[in-house]
C-alpha positions in Angstrom: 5.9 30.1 15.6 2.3 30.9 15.5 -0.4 28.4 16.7 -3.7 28.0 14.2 -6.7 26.8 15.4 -8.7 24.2 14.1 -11.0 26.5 11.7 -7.6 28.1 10.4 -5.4 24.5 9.5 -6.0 23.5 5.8 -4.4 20.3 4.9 -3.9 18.9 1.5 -2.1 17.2 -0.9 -0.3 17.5 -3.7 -2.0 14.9 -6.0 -0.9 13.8 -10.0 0.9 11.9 -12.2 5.4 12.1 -12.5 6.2 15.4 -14.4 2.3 17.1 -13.9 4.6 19.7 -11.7 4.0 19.1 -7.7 7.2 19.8 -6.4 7.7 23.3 -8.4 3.7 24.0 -7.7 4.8 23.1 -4.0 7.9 25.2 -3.9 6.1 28.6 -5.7 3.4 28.7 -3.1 6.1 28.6 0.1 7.9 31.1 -2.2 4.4 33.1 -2.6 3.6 33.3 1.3 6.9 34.9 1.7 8.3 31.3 4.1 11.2 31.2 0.7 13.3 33.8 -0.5 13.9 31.9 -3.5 12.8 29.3 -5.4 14.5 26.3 -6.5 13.7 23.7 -8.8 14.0 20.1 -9.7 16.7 20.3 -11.7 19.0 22.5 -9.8 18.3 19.0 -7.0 17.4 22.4 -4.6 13.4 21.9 -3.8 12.4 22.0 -0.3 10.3 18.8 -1.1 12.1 16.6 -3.2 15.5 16.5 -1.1 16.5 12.6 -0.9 19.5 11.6 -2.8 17.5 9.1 -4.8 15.2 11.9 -5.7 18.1 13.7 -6.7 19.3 10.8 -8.9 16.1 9.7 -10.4 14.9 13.5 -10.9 11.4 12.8 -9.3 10.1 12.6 -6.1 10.1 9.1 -4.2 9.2 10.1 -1.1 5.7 12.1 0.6 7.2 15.1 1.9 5.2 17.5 4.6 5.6 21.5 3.9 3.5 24.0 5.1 2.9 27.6 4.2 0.8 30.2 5.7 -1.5 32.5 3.4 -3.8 35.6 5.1 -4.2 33.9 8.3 -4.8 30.5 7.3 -2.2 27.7 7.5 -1.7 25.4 4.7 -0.1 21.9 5.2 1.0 20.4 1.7 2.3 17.1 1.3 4.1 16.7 -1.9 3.7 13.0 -2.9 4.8 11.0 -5.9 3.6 10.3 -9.0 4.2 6.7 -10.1 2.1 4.0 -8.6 5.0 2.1 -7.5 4.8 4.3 -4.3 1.1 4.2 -3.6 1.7 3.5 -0.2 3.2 7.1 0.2 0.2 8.3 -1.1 -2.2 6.4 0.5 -0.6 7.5 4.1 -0.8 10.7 2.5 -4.4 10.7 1.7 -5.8 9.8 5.0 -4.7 12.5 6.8 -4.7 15.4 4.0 -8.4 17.0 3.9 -8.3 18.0 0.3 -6.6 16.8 -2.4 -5.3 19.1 -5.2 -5.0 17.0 -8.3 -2.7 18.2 -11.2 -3.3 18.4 -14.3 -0.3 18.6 -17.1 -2.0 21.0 -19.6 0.5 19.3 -22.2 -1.2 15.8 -21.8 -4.6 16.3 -19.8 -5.9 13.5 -17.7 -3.0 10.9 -17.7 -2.6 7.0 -16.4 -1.0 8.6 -13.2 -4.1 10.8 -12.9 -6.4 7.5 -13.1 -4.9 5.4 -10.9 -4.5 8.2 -8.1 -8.3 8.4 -8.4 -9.2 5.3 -7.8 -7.8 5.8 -4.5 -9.3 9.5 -3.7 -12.6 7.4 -4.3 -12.1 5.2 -1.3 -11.0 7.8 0.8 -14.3 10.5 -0.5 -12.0 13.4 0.1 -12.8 17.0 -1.2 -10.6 17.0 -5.3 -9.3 19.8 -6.4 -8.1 20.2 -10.3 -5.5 22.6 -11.0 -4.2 22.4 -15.1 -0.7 23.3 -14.8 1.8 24.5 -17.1 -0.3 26.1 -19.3 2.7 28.5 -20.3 4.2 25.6 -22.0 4.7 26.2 -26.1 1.9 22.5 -26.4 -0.2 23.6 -23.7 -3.9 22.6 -24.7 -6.1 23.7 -22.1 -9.3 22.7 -23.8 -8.3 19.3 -24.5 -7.3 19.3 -20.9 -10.6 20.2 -19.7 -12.3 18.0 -21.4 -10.6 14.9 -20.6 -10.7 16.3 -16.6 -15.0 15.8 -17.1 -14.4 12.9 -19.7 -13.1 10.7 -16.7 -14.5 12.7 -13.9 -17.8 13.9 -15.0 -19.7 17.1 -14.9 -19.1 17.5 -11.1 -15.8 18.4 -12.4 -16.6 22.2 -12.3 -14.5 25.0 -13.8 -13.6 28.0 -11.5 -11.4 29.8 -13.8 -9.9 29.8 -17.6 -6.6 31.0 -19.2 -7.1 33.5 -21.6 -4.1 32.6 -23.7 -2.4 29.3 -22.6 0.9 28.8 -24.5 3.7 30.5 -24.6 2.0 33.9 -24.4 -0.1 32.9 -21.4 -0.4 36.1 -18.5 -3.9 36.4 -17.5 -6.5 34.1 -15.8 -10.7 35.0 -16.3 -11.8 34.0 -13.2 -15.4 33.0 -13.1 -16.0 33.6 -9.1 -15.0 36.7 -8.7 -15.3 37.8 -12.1 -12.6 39.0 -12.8 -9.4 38.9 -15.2 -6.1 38.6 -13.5 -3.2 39.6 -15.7 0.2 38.7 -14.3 3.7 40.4 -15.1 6.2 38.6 -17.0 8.1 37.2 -13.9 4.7 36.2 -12.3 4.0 36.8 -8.7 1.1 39.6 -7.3 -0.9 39.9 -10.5 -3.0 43.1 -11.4 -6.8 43.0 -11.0 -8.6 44.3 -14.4 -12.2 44.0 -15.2 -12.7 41.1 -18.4 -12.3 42.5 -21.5 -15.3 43.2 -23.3 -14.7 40.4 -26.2 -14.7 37.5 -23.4 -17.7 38.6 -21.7 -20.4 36.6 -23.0 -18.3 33.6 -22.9 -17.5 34.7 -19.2 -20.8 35.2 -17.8 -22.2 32.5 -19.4 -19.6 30.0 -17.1 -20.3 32.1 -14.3 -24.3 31.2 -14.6 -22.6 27.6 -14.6 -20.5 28.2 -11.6 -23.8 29.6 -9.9 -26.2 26.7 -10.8 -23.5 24.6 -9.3 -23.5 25.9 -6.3 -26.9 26.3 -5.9 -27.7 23.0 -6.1 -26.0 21.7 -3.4 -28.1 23.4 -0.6 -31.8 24.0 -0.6 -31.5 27.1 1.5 -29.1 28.3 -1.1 -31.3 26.7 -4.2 -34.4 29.0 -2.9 -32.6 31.8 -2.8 -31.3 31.4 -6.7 -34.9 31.0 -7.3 -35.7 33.7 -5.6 -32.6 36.2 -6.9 -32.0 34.5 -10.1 -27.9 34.4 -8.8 -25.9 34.2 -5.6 -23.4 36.6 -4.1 -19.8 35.3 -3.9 -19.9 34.1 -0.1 -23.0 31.9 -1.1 -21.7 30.4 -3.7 -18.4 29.9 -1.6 -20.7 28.3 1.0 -22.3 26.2 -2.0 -19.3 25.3 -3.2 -18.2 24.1 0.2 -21.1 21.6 0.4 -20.5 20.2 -2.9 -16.8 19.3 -2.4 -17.5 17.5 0.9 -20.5 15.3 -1.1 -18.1 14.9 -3.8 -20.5 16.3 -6.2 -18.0 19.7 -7.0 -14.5 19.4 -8.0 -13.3 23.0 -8.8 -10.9 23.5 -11.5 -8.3 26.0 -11.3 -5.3 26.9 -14.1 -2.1 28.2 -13.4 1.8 27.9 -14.0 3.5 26.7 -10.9 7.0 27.4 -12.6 6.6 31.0 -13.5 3.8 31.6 -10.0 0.9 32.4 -12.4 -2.5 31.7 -10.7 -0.6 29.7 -7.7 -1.9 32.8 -5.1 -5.7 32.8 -6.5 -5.7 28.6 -5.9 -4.3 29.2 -2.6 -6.6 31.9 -1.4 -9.5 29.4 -2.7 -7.9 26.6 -0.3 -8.5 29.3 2.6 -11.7 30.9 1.8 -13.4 27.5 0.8 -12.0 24.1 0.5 -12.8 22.0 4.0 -10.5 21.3 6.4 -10.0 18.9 9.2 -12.8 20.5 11.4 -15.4 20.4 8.5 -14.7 17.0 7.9 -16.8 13.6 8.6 -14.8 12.7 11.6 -12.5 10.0 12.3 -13.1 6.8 13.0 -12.0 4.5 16.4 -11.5 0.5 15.7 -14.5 -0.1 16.9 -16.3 3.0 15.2 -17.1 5.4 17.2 -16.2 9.5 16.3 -13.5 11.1 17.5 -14.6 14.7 17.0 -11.6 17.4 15.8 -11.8 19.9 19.1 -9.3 21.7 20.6 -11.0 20.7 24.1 -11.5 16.9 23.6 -8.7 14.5 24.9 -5.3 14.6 23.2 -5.4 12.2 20.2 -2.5 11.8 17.6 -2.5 9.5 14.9 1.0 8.2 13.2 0.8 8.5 9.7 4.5 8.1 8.6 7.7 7.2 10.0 11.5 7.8 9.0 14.6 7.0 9.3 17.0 9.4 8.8 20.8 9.4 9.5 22.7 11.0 12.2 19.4 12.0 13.3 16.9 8.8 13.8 13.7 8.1 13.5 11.2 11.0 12.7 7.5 10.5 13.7 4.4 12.4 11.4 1.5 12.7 13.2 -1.6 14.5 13.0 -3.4 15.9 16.2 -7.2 14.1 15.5 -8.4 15.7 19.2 -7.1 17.7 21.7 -3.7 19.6 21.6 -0.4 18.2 21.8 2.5 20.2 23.6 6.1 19.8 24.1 7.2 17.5 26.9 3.9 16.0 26.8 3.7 12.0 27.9 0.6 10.3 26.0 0.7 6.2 25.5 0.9 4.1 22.4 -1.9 1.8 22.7 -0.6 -0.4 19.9 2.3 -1.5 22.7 1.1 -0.1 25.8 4.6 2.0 26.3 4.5 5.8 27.2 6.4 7.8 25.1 7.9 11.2 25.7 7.2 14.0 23.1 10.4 16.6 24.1 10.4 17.9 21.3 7.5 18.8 18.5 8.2 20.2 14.7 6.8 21.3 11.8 8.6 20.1 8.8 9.7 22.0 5.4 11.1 19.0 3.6 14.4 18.4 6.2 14.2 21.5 7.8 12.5 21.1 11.3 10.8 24.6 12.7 10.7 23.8 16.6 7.0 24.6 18.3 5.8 24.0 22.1 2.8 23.1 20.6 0.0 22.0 17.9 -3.7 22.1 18.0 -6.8 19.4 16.8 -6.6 19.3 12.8 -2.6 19.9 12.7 0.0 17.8 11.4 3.4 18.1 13.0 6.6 15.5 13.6 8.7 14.7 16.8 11.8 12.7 17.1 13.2 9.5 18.8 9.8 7.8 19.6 10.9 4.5 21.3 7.9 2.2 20.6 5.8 4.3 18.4 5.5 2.8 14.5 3.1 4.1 11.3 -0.6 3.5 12.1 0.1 3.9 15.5 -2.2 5.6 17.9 -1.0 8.0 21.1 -3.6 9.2 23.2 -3.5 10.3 27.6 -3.4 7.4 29.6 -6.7 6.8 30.8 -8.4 6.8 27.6 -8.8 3.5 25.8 -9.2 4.3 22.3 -7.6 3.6 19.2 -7.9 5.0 15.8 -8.5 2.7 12.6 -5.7 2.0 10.5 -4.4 2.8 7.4 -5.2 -0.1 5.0 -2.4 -0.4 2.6 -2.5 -2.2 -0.5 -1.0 -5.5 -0.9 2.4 -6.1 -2.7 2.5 -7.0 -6.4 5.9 -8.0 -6.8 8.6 -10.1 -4.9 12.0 -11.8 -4.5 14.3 -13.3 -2.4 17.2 -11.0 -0.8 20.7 -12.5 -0.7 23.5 -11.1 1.0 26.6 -11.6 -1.4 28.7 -11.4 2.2 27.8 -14.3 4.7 28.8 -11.6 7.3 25.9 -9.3 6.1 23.2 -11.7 6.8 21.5 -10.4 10.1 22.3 -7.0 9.4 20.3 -7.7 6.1 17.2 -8.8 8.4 17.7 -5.6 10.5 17.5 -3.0 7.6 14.9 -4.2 5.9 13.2 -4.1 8.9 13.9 -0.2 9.1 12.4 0.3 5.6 9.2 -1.4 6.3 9.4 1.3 8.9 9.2 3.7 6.6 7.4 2.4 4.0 4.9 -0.2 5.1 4.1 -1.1 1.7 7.6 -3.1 1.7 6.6 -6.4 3.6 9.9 -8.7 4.6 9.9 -12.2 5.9 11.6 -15.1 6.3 10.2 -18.4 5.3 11.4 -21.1 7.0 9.9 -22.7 4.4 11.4 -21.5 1.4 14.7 -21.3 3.2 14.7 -17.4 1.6 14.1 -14.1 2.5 11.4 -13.2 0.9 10.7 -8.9 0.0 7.2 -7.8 -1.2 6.7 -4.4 -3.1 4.5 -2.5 -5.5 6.1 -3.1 -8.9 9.7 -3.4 -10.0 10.6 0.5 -9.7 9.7 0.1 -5.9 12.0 -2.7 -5.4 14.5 -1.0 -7.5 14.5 1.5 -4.7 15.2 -0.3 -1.7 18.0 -2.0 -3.7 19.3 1.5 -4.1 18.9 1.8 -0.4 20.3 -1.2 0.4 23.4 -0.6 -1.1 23.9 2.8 -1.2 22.6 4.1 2.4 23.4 0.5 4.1 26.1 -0.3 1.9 25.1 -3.8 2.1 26.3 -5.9 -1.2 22.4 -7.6 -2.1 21.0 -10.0 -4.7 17.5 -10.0 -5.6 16.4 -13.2 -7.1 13.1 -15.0 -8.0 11.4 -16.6 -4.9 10.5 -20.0 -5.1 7.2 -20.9 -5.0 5.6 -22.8 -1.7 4.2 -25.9 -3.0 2.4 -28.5 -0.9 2.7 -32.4 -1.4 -0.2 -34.8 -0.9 -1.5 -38.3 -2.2 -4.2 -40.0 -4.1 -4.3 -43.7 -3.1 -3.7 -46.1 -0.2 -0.2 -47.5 0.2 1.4 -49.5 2.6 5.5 -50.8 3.3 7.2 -51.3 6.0 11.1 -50.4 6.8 13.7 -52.0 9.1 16.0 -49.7 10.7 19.2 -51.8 11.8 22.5 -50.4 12.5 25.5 -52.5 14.6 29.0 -50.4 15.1 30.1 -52.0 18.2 28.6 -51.6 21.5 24.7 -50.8 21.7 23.0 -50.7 18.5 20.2 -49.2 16.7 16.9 -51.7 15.3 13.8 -50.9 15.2 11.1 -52.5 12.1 7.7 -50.1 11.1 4.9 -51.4 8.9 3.0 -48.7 8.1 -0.5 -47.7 5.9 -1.1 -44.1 4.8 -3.8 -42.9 3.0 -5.5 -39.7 1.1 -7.3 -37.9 4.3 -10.2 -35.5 3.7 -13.2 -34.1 6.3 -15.3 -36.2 7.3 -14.1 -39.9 6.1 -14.5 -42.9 8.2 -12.7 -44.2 10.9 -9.8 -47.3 9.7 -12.0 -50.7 9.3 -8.7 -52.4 8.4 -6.9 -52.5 12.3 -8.1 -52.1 15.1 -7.2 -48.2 17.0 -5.7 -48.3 20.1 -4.6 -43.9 19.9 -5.4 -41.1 17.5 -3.7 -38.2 17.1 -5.1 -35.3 14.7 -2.5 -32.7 14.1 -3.8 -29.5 12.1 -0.5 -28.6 11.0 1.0 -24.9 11.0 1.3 -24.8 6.7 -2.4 -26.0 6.4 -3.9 -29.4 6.3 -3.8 -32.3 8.9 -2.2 -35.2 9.7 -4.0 -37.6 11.1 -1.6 -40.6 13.5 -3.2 -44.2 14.2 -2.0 -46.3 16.7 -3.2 -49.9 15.5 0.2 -51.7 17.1 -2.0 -54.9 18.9 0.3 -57.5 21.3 3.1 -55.1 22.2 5.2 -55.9 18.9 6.3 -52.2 19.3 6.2 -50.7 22.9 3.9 -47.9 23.4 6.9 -45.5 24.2 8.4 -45.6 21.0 4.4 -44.2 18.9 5.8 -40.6 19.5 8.9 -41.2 18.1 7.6 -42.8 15.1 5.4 -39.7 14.9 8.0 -37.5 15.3 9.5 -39.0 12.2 6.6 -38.7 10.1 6.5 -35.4 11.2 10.0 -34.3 9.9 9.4 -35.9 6.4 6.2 -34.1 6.1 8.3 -30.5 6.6 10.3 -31.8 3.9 8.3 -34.0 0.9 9.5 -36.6 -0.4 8.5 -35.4 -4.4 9.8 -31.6 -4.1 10.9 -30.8 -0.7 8.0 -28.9 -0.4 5.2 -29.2 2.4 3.3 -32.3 3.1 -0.2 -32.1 4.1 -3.7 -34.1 4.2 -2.5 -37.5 4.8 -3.6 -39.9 7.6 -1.0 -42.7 8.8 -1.5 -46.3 10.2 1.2 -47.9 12.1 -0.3 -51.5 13.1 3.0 -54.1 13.2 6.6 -53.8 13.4 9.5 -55.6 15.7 11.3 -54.4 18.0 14.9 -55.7 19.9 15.5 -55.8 24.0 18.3 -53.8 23.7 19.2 -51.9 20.4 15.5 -50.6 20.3 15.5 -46.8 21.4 13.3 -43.8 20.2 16.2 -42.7 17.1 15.7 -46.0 16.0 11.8 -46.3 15.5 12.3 -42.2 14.2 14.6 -43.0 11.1 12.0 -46.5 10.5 9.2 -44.7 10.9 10.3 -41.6 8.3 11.6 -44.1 5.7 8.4 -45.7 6.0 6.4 -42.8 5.8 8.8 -41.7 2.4 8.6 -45.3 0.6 4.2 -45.5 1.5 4.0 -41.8 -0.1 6.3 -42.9 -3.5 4.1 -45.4 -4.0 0.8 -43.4 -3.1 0.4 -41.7 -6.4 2.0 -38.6 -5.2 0.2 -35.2 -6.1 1.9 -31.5 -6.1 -0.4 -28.9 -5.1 0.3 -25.2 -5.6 -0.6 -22.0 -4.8 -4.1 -20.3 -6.3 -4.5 -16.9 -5.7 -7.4 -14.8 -6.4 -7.5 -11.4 -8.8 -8.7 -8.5 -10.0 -7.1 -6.5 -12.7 -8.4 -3.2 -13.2 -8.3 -2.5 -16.4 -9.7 0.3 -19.5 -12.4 -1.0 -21.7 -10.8 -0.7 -25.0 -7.3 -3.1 -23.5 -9.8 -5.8 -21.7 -8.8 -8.2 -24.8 -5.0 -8.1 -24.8 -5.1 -8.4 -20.6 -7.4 -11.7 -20.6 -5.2 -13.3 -23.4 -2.3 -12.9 -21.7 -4.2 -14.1 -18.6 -5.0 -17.1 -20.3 -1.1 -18.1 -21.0 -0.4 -17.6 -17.3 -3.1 -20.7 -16.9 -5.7 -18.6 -15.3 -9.1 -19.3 -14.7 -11.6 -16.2 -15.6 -14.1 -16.0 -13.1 -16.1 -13.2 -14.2 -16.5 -9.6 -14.9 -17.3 -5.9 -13.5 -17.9 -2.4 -14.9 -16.3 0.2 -12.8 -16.9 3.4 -14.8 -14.7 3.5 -17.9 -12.7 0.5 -16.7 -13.8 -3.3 -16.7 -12.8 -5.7 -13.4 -11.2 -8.9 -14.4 -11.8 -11.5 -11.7 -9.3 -14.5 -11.7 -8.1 -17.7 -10.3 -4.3 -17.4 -11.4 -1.3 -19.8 -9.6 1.1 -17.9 -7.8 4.0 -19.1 -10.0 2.4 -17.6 -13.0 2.3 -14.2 -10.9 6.1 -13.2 -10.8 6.8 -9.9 -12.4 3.3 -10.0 -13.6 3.1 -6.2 -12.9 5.8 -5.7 -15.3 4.1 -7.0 -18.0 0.5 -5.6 -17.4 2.1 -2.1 -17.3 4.1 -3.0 -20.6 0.8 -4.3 -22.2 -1.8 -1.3 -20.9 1.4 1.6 -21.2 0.6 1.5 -17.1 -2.8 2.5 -17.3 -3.9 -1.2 -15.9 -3.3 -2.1 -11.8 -4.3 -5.6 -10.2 -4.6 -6.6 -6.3 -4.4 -10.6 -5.4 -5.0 -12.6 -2.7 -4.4 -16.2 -1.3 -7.1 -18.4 -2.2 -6.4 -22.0 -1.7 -4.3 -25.2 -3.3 -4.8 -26.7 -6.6 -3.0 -30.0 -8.5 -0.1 -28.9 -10.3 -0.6 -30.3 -14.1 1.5 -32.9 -14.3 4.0 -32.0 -16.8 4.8 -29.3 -14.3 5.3 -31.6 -11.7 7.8 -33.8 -13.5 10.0 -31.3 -14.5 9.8 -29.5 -10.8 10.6 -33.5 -9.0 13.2 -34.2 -11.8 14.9 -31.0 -10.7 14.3 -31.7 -6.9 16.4 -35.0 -7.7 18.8 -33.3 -10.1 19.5 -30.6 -6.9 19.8 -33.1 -4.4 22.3 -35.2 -6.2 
């Protein structure tokens, strides 16, 4: 297979919301460059991209999938990605190493909430946007409308390249305003014929193309002069205009076509070669600790792992994309994430799950490779004496979770192991177990997401799974001085068990005083692994309780605090006084002063005005101006605390203090209340008292479950 250079590699991807027509846009332009005989289509479950069986089932793509297609000497990477914001993650992957993004457009609908939300991310990542309104063969195509929602949202750097001349059902011919001319297609689509523009669209024609010229023009001041000086720019100029103005983000080009019957799909294309950047026109990537790595076929050999999959009867497959360097088959290079050398025998470029074998890529490439031993997503393989890694892929936090049961007790570890292999793939799925919630505990994007890896679960895996709510991880503390003491005695024959505590615990917070009360003979201050301290006096004076026996005591503290006496929950913040207690000469021992010392610690924290502390995690909900009301009042029922405000654009920030409890399936409902045009992103941000008709009920059920 052919080897393109740097200056030759296009990458993009296939940007838009579900049904705006990526996969059939995809599959017409490997079917235009000759790589397909035939088309398929989504419905026929026969695309090259969308090949997964849940894709299949669900009728929509789930999945990123890597293509690639070669068009007059240039070679086009497309990744097709999804559409929902449920798989953001694939996206996101997606967008870091694609150097264009081609954003469509459903001429039926114009700029939708898929469209919006995808943008939000192209603005973090500044990469090059391409508009293309698709379907504009179909019977309620509105072009216009389109068009004007694309620079409603997007502004005037939205720029048009190119208009239908009769979108609907009649629609055959494209006016297009860079090379002036009028491109009428036959009725099956395909290699259109070249006319001049009919007399009756010429004013309207030129007049755009005076647009398109200004546009271009003033990106440059070389090319600015010479518009002064001309009064216009030849085509290659305002190609090289153009150019400039997608990489400052100040031109996104705006092409129309029908990807279904391959109308307009070849013109885009040769656009993508002629002018949109590619990997070497790029700013360059970035190392952790930020310095360039330049995209040169002579620099070191630098690959950066963007995606990872597992896929059965074959393994994992590794996606990469050659930063520096080249990359050939057989090649060793190391993963500095682990330190291991791994062997590339055997490099692919991938058409959906079709692998074309090649002995090697070039800087600005993307290509896969099998059975990597170490290697994982955001992973970085480079030659062995260079020390270098490149920065990650930051990938949104998970809006959603539950806790995974196996209905089989047989199932359990297995259960850990999978999941495990879908975080692999899809990083955006974060799995734990918390000791302290005694669940396993699965993290994703919205509800669809997790309905997905259920589907996988069961249906790849055939593991039998629940998915329940999670509990939430409360913490336990006090709010007044209390002292008791307990007497552990036990006598079943032989060597018994005694051992007496008194004990004084107390609120603890920075800085307070040391005890005035006893005297301290030991301290121990113990910054404890769930947050919080504990802070363990030794006030014991005449030996009443032998030095030997403090820990045990403390160890017994200890195990109460993992397990609170009001919820079960955490203890934290607490500092304890042991200053008397008995002890015998011969049924003292260590289990003894453990059991006395816990009981103590649980009867001195009943009667210490317990206090249940939860979770407060910190929000932003991105929302459109005219839905801001309905989203704060039904903030306000989850007991949050509005913090403040921000304009972004046509969209207001909410910023919120909102307890995690309140939180569960909250993406549910913000998409039910906005119709999905509303996201949110939260974060940890620190323990608050539970009101306290909310604790009641959550101790009265503790009780209730521990009866």
């Amino acid at each position: 297979m052919k080897v393109f250079d740097a200056k030759h590699i296009k990458n993009i991807a296939l940007l838009g919301s579900a049904k705006s027509g990526k996969t059939t846009l995809a599959e017409t332009m490997l079917f235009e460059a000759g790589l397909i005989n035939r088309r398929g289509a989504v419905e026929d479950k026969n695309t090259i991209s969308d090949y997964h069986e849940i894709e299949h089932d669900r009728g929509n793509s789930v999945y990123a999938t890597s293509m690639h297609t070669e068009w007059r000497d240039y070679k086009i990477n497309i990744i097709d990605t999804p559409g929902l914001d449920d798989f953001i993650g694939e996206i996101v992957s997606t967008l870091r190493v694609a150097d264009t993004g081609v954003m469509l457009i459903n001429a039926q609908h114009g700029v939708e909430v898929g469209t919006e939300l995808i943008w939000n991310y192209m603005e973090q990542f500044q990469k090059p946007v391409i508009f293309a309104i698709n379907q504009v063969d179909h019977p309620k195509a509105n072009f216009d409308a389109s068009l004007e929602s694309i620079k409603q949202h997007f502004g005037n750097s939205a720029t048009l390249m190119q208009y239908p001349l009769n979108p609907g059902e009649g629609f055959n011919a494209i006016i297009d305003l860079l090379k002036m001319t009028m491109y009428k297609f036959p009725p099956q689509g395909g290699k259109p014929e070249k006319l001049p523009i009919p007399e009756e669209e010429a004013e309207k024609a030129n007049r755009l193309h005076n647009e398109l010229v200004e546009k271009a023009a003033e990106n440059d001041e070389e090319l600015m002069e010479l518009y002064f000086e001309k009064g216009t720019l030849d085509e290659d100029e305002m190609r090289q205009g153009l150019k400039i103005g997608m990489l400052n983000h100040q031109v996104f080009p705006i092409f129309c076509l029908s990807g279904k019957n391959d109308m307009g799909s070849g013109r885009m294309m040769g656009f993508i070669d002629n002018v949109a950047p590619g990997a070497i026109d790029m700013v360059p990537e970035k190392t952790e600790d930020g310095n360039d790595i330049e995209c040169k076929i002579d620099g070191p050999t630098i690959l950066f792992v963007f995606k990872t999959m597992i896929v059965p009867n074959l393994g994992k497959v590794t996606f990469f994309k050659v930063l520096s360097g080249t990359v050939q088959q057989g090649m060793e290079l190391v993963d500095h994430q682990t330190g291991n050398v791994e062997h590339l025998n055997q490099l692919f470029i991938m058409d959906g799950k079709d692998r074309h074998p090649v002995d090697k890529l070039e800087a600005g490439d993307i290509g896969a490779t099998l059975k990597l031993k170490f290697t994982e997503t955001n992973h970085t393989l480079r030659p062995k004496n260079l020390d270098i890694t490149v920065q990650s892929i930051q990938f949104p936090e998970p809006r959603i979770r539950a806790a995974v049961i196996a209905k089989s007790k047989s199932d359990h570890e297995k259960l850990g192991e999978v999941l495990h292999k879908i975080h692999q793939e899809d990083p955006t799925v974060e799995v734990n177990f918390s000791k302290e919630l005694k669940q396993l505990i699965i993290s994703c994007q919205g509800e669809l997401h997790m309905s997905i890896v259920k589907w996988q679960l069961e249906n790849i895996y055939h593991l039998d799974v629940e998915f329940i709510s999670p509990r939430v991880p409360y913490r336990e503390t006090i709010q007044k001085e209390a002292a008791t003491s307990y007497r552990h005695k036990k006598q079943s024959g032989g060597a018994g068990q005694f051992g007496e505590v008194f004990m004084k615990i107390e609120p603890y917070y920075e800085g307070m005083a040391e005890p005035k009360d006893f005297p301290v003979r030991g301290k121990d201050e113990i910054e404890l692994p769930w947050g919080g301290k504990l802070i363990f006096y030794n006030c014991i004076v005449g030996g009443v309780i032998d030095q030997r026996f403090l820990p045990a005591i403390l160890k017994g503290v200890m195990e109460k605090m993992e397990e609170g006496p009001l919820t079960g929950s955490y203890v934290r913040d607490i500092r304890v006084m042991v200053h008397d207690g008995k002890m015998h000469p011969v049924d003292s021992n260590d289990i003894s002063f453990k059991i006395a010392g816990m009981m103590a610690f649980k009867n001195a924290f009943i009667d210490a005005n317990p206090k249940l502390l939860e979770p407060i995690y910190d929000m932003e909900v991105l929302v459109p101006d005219e839905l801001m009301g309905d989203v704060m009042t039904d903030l306000q029922t989850r007991r949050s605390i509005i913090m403040g405000m921000d304009t972004k654009g046509s969209y207001q920030i909410i910023k919120a203090k909102t307890p995690l409890a309140e939180l569960d399936k909250y993406i549910t409902s913000l998409r039910s209340i906005t119709q999905g045009r509303a996201s949110f992103t939260s974060k940890f941000s620190e323990y608050a008292p539970v009101p306290m008709d909310i604790q009641k009920k959550l101790a009265q059920d503790y009780v209730e479950h521990e009866d």
